[in-house]
Structure formats: C-alpha cells, structure tokens
KEROMAR-329484 format. One record per residue (C-alpha): residue in three letters; x, y, z. Coordinates in steps of 0.02 Angstrom, whole numbers, always signed. Layout:
BEGIN
<'ala',<X,Y,Z>>
...
end
This chain:
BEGIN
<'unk',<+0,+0,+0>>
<'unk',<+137,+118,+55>>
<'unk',<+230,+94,-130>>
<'unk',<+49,+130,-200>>
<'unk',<+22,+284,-113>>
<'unk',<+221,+352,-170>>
<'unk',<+260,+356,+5>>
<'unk',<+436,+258,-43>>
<'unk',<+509,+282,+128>>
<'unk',<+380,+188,+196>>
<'unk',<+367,+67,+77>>
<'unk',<+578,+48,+82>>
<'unk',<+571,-9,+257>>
<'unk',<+423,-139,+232>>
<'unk',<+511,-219,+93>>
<'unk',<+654,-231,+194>>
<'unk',<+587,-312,+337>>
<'unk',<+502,-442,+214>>
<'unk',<+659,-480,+122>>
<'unk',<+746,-509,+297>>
<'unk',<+649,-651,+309>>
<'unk',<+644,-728,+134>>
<'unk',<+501,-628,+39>>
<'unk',<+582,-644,-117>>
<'unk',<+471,-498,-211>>
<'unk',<+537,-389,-79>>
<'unk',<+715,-425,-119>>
<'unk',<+674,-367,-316>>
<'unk',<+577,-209,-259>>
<'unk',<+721,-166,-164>>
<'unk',<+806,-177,-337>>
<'unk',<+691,-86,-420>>
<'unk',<+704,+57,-297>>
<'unk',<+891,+70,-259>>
<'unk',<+907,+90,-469>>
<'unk',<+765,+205,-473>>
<'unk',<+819,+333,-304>>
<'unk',<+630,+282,-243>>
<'unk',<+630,+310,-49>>
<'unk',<+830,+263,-50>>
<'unk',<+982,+339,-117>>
<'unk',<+992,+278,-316>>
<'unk',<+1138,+155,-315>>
<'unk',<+1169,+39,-452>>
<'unk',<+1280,-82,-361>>
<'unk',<+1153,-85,-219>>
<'unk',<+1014,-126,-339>>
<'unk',<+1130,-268,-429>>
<'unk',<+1159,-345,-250>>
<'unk',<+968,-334,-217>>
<'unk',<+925,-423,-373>>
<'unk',<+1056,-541,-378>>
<'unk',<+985,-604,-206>>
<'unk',<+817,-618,-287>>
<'unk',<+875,-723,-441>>
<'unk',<+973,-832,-347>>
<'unk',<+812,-862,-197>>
<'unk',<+708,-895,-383>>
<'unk',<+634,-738,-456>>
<'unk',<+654,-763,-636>>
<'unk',<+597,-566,-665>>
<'unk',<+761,-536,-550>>
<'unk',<+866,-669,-653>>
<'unk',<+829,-553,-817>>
<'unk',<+843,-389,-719>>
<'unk',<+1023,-439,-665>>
<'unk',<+1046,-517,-850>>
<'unk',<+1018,-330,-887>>
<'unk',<+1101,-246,-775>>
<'unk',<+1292,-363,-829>>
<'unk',<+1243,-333,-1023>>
<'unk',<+1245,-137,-988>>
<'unk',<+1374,-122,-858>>
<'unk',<+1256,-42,-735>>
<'unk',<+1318,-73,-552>>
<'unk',<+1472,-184,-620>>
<'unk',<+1566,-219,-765>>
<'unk',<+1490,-266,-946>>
<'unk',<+1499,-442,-922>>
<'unk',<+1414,-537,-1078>>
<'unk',<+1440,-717,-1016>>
<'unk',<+1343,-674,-871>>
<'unk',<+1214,-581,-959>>
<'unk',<+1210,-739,-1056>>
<'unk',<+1197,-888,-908>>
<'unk',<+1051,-749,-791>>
<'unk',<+953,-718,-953>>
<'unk',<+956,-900,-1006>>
<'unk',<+905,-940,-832>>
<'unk',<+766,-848,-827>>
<'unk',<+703,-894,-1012>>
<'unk',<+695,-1083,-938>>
<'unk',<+601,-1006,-806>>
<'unk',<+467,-939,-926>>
<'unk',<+516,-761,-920>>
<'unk',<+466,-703,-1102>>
<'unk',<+588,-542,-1108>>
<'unk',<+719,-664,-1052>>
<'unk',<+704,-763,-1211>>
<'unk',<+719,-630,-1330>>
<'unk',<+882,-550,-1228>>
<'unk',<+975,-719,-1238>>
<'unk',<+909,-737,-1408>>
<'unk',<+997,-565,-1453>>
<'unk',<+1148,-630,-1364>>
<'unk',<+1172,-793,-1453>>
<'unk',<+1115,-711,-1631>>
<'unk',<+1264,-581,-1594>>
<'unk',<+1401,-718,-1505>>
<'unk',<+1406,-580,-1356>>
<'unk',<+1444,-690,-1197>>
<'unk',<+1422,-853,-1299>>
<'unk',<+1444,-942,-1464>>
<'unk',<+1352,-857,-1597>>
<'unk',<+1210,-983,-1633>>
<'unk',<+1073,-910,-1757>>
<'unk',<+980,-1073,-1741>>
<'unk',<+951,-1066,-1546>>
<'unk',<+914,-872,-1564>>
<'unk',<+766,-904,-1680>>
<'unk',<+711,-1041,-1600>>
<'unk',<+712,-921,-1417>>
<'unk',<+650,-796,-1540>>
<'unk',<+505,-884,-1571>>
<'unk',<+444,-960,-1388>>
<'unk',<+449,-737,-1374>>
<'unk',<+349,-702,-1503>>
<'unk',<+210,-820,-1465>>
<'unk',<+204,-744,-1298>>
<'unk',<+181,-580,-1380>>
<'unk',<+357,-508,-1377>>
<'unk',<+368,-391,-1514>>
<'unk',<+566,-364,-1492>>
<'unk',<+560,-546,-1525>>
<'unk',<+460,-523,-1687>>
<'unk',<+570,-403,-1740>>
<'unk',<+724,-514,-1713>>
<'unk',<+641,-636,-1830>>
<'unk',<+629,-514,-1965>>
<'unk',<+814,-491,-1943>>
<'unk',<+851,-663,-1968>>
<'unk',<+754,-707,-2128>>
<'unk',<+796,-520,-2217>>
<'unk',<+998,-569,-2174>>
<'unk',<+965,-761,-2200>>
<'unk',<+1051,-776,-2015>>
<'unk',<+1014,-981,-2013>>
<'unk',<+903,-984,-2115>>
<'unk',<+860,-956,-2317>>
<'unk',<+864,-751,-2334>>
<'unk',<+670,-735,-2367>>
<'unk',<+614,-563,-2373>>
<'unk',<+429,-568,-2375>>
<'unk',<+442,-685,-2221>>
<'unk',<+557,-539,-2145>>
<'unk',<+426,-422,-2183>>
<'unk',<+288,-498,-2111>>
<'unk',<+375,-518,-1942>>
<'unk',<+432,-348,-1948>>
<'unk',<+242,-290,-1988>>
<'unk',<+197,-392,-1830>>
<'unk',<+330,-318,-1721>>
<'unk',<+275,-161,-1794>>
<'unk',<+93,-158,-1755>>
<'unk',<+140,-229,-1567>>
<'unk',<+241,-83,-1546>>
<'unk',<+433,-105,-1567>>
<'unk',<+513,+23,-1646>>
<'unk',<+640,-57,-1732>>
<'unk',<+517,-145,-1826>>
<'unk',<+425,-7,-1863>>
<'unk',<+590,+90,-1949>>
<'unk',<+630,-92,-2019>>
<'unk',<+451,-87,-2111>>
<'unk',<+522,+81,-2171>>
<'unk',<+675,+14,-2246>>
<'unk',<+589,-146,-2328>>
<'unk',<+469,-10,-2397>>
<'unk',<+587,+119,-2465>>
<'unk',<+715,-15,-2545>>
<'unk',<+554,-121,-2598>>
<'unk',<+636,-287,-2524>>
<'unk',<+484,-407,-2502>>
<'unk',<+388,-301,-2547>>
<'unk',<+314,-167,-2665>>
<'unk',<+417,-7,-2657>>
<'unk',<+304,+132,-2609>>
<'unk',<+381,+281,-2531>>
<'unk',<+231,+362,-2452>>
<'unk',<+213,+203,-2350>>
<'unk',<+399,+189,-2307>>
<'unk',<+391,+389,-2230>>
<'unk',<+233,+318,-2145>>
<'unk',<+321,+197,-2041>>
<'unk',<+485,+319,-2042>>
<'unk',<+375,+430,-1942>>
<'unk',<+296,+308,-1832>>
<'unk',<+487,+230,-1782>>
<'unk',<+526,+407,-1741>>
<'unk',<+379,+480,-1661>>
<'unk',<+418,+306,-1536>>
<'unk',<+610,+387,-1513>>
<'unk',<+678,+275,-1625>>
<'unk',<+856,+356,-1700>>
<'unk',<+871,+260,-1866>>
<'unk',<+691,+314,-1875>>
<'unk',<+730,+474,-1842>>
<'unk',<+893,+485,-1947>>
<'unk',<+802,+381,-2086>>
<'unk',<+630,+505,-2087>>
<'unk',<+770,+639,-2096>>
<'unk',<+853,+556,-2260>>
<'unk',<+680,+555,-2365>>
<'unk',<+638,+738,-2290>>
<'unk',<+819,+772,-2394>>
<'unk',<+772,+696,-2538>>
<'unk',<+599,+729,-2555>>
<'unk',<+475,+589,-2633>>
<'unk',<+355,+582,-2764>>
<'unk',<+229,+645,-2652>>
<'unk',<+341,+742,-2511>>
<'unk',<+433,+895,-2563>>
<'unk',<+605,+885,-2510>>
<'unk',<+649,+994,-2363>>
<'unk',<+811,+1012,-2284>>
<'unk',<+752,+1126,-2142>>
<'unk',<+628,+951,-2062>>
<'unk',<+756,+845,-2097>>
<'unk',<+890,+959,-2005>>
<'unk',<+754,+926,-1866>>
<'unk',<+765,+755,-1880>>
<'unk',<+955,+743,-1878>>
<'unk',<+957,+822,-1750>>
<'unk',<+855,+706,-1661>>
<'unk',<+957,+571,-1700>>
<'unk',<+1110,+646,-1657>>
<'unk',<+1055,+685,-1468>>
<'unk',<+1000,+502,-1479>>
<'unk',<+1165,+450,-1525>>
<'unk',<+1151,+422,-1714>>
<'unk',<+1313,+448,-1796>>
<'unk',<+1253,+423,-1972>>
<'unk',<+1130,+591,-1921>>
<'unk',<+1299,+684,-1846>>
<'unk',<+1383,+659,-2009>>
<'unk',<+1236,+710,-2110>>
<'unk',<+1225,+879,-2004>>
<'unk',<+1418,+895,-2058>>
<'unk',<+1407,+888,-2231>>
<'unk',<+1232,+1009,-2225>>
<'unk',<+1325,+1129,-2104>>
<'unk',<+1479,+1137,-2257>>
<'unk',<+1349,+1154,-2388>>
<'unk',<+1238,+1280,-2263>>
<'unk',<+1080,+1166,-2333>>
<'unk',<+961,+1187,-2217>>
<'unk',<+1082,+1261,-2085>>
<'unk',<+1182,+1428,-2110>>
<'unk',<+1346,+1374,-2190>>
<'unk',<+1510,+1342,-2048>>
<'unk',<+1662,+1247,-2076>>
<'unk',<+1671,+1253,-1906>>
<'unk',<+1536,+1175,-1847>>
<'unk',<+1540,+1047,-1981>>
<'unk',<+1709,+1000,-1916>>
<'unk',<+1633,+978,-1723>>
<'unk',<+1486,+865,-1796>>
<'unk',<+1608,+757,-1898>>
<'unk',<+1728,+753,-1737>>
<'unk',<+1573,+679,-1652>>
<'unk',<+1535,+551,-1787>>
<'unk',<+1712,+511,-1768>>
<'unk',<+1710,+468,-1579>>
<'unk',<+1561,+365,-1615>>
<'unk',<+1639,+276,-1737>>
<'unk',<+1575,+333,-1899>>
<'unk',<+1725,+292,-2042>>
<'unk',<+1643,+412,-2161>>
<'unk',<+1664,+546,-2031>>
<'unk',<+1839,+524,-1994>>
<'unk',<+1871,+522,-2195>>
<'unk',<+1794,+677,-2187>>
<'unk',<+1908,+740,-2049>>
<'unk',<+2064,+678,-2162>>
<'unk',<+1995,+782,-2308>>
<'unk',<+1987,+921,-2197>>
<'unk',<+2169,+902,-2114>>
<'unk',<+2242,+867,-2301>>
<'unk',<+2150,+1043,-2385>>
<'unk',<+2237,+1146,-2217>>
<'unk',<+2405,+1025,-2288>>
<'unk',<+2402,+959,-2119>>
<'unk',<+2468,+782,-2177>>
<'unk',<+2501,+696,-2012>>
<'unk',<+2343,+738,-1940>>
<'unk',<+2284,+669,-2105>>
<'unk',<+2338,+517,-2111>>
<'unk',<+2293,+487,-1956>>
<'unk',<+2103,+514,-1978>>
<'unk',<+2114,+410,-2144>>
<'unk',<+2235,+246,-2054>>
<'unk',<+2046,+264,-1932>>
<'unk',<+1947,+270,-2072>>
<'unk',<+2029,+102,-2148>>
<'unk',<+2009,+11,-1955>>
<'unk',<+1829,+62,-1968>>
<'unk',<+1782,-12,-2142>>
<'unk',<+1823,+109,-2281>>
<'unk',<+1934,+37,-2403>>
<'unk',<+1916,+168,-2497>>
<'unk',<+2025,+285,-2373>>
<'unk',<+2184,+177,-2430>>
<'unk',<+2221,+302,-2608>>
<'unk',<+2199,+457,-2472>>
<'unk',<+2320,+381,-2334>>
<'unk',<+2440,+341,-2472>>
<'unk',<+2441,+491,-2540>>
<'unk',<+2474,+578,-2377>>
<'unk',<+2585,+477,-2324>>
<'unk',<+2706,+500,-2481>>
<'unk',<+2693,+685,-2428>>
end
C-alpha cells in the first residue's frame, strides 16, 4: 500500500523487513528502488546486489533484471557471459523478455557462441508470448538469412507484426523494406509512414532515416532540408552517428543550416568518436586541404580500421607527402 500511495520511505522499510525473512518480491523491489532513487539513495551496485539475491532465492523477473544490469554495465562491469547464463536462466524459467535477450545474445556471439539457430528458436517461444522485440528479431534473421534461407517477404511480415505490437525497430525496419522495396512493393509514401511512426516512438534510425527522405523529397513529399535538419538532429542527441555526419556535410553546404566549416568539423569530430569511418574520412579531407598531412593520415589509417577501403588512395597519398 505504502509503494501505491508514493510514500517510498515507507514502503523501503516494509520491503526490507520482508526480504529479511525470505520474501523474495521484496528482495526485487528493493532492486527496483535502489536503481530508481525511490525512498533510498539511487545506487546501481546496491540494486545489482538486491536483485542478484532475488535471482538466486528464484525470481526469474530478477534473473533477467540482473541479466540486464551485466549486459549494460550498470552497477558492475559489462559482463556478456553473465548476461548470457542470468538471461538463459530466466528464459527456462518462462520469463518471455528473457528469451528474446539471450536470443539477441546468441544471434550476436556476445557472452556465448554465436548460434542463429538457438536465437530463432528463443525468438520464437517470445513471439508467441507476444514479444514484439522478439518479432522483430525474426525479421532480422530471414531479411539477413542468419540460419536460415534469406526470405524477405517472411522478414517483412514479422517486422509488420513487431510493428503493429509496438517495437520500434520494426517499425523503422518496415520503413526500410518499404523504401528499398525488399519483399515487398516499393512505395515511398508508405515507407515515410512507418519512418514517422519509428521516430515519433524515439527510434534514431527512425529518426535519422525520416530525416534522409525529408532530404530527398518523394514523389509525393517535397524535399525539405530545414525538417530533416530537425530530424538529424534528433538522431544525433540520440546518438546516431550516421545523423551527426549528415548535419556535417549540410552545415559545409549551409543546406538547411547557415553554412560553418566550423561546426561541420565539431559534428564530424562527433561522428568520429562514435565511430562513424565516413566521418573520420571527412576529418582527413579536412586536415589534407589545411596540408596538415600527419593529422591526415591519421584520420584516414581510422577510417581504414573502421571499414572504408576506400580511405587507402587518401592515406597513401598523404603519407608519400
């Protein structure tokens, strides 16, 4: 009643009388509130040392809390092994977000061997309990043929499912299938449609991707740079690197933006630290024009450890210099 009513104090000191003497829901609400600052000071490592007790007295919702908790680092290390064996315990238990976290683990090989077989198969015990992450991991496996045959209109429908049960990932995945017309008909109103949707949910490819189109323009949206600044920018506070770079390149241009080298420069530099190759190409280009060579080639030797072949010529060239 006390945790009903807010009064968190109150409600602290019940639940920790109950877990003194083996009320193992206490023990997780204790978790809960230590990571939320509800009636006790927010500490991470307090709430991992509530929860752990919980998982290991039975609480499968504990087992995947903790799971969470060593996949983000929060309260301890990153720890992907044990993400692995606490979300894999409490998917035998029956907990349904369980299954689709170790299922995410084992598609990736994060903490385990990377088994695409025993992720669908976890993805699918989710996804007949409803989980629409899990629906959206299916999509992933038949649009990348991850053990199985790619099949796109199979992708399609799961992402559609996820979709309409609410993941956003699915939703900007609809968007994709829709604007590339991969198993499906291309249709570019549609694709914005779901664009919107992912993003309107806080979804940064959403965001980044709704931005792109907005950029473009489609047959039936005229393109405007000054939305899909809006959008980019969006993404970027979200994270997106693919949106910081595209904020660089408008901010050289001044398309939708007033024009500054400068800040171009700081949004590739932030692309960069998130790893974005094509950003720290950019920042070569940059240091080569101001016939800054060493600086150069060191933004193009990053640019080749990220994935950008195509950074060799520049480093080469530099480097001759």
């Amino acid at each position: 009643t006390a945790y009903r009513n807010k009064d968190y104090p109150a409600a602290a000191g019940f639940f920790r009388d109950a877990a003194a003497v083996g009320e193992i829901r206490a023990m997780k609400n204790l978790g809960i509130m230590h990571s939320k600052g509800l009636g006790v000071p927010q500490s991470q490592s307090e709430a991992l040392l509530w929860f752990k007790q919980a998982a290991e007295a039975g609480s499968p919702e504990a087992m995947n809390s903790l799971g969470v908790r060593y996949q983000k680092g929060r309260g301890t290390k990153r720890d992907y092994a044990q993400a692995a064996a606490w979300f894999r315990r409490a998917a035998e238990a029956g907990n349904v977000s369980a299954m689709n976290n170790v299922a995410l683990l084992v598609m990736r090989g994060h903490g385990v061997s990377q088994n695409h077989a025993e992720a669908r198969a976890w993805f699918e015990k989710a996804a007949a309990d409803g989980n629409a992450n899990a629906m959206n991991g299916l999509g992933i496996l038949y649009a990348q043929g991850l053990g199985v045959a790619v099949d796109e209109p199979t992708a399609v429908d799961w992402y559609r499912k996820g979709a309409d049960a609410g993941d956003r990932n699915a939703m900007n995945s609809m968007g994709v299938m829709l604007e590339r017309g991969r198993g499906v008909k291309k249709d570019l109103a549609k694709a914005l449609a779901w664009y919107r949707k992912a993003a309107d949910a806080g979804d940064p490819s959403g965001q980044f991707n709704l931005g792109t189109l907005y950029l473009k323009g489609t047959p039936t949206i005229a393109a405007d740079s000054r939305v899909a600044v809006q959008w980019f920018h969006r993404a970027a506070e979200a994270g997106n690197s693919d949106a910081m770079l595209s904020l660089g390149n408008l901010s050289l241009r001044g398309e939708g933006v007033p024009k500054s080298a400068p800040k171009a420069q700081a949004f590739f530099e932030r692309a960069a630290a998130a790893g974005n190759g094509a950003a720290m190409l950019n920042l070569g280009i940059s240091c080569e024009e101001r016939r800054e060579f060493p600086q150069a080639a060191k933004w193009y030797r990053r640019a080749l450890k990220a994935g950008l072949p195509e950074a060799q010529a520049a480093y080469d060239r530099v480097v001759v210099k």
